[in-house]
N, C-alpha and C positions, 0 to 999 in steps of 0.2 A: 277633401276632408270635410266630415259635417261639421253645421256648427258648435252642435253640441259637444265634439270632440274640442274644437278649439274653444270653447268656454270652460269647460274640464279641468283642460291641460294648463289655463291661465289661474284656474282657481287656488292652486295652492300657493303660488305668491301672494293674492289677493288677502288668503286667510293669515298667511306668513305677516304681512304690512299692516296690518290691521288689529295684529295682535291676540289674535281667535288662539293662531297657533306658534310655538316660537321657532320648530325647524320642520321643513319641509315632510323630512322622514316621519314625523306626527301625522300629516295625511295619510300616508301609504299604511301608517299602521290603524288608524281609527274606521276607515276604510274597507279595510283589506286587501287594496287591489297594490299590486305589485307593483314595484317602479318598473322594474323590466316590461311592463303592460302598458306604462307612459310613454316610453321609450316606442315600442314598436306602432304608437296611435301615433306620436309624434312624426317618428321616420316611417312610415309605412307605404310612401312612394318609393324613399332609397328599398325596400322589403320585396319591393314589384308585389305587395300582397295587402289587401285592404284590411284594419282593423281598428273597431270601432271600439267605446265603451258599452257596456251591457246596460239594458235595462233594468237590470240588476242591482248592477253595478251605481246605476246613476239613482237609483232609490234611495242605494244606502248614503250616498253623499247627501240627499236631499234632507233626509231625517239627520244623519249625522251633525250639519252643519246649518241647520236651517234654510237651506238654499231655494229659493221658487225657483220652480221647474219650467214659467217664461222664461224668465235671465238663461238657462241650463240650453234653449230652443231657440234664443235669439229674439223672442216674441218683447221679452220684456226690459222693463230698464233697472231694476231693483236688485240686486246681486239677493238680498234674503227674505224671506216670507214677514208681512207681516210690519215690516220696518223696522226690528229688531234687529239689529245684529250680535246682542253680548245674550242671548239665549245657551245654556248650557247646553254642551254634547249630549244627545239622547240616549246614544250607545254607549 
């Protein structure tokens, strides 16, 4: 699994504990990306089939959520841009 996958996949408790957002299903809908799409990045060994999050996908979390995109690549230590973290949803 990349890391960016596994930093993804941790993000929404991260935002869940923090008070960004108050239930998980807020991610998936602010997003757009489908829990079923978490599910198969999660288990994608049990799948025997590789799948990653899109670049796409991980743009819209970046703007959604304020997230720098080291934190996102394992490069950095800051989970949000900036050092903010109570910035309003852009989308």
């Amino acid at each position: 699994m990349l890391v960016s996958d596994t930093q993804i996949l941790k993000l929404p408790q991260i935002l869940k504990d923090e008070g960004r957002i108050n239930l998980i299903k807020e991610f998936y809908e602010d997003t757009g990306i489908p829990k079923a799409w978490f599910s198969n990045v999660k288990n994608q060994e049990k799948r025997g089939r590789a799948f990653h999050f899109t670049a796409g996908q991980i743009q819209v979390i970046l703007k959604v959520y304020n997230i720098d995109a080291n934190w996102i690549f394992g490069i950095g230590t800051n989970v949000y841009r900036s050092g903010n973290k109570r910035l309003e949803k852009s989308l």
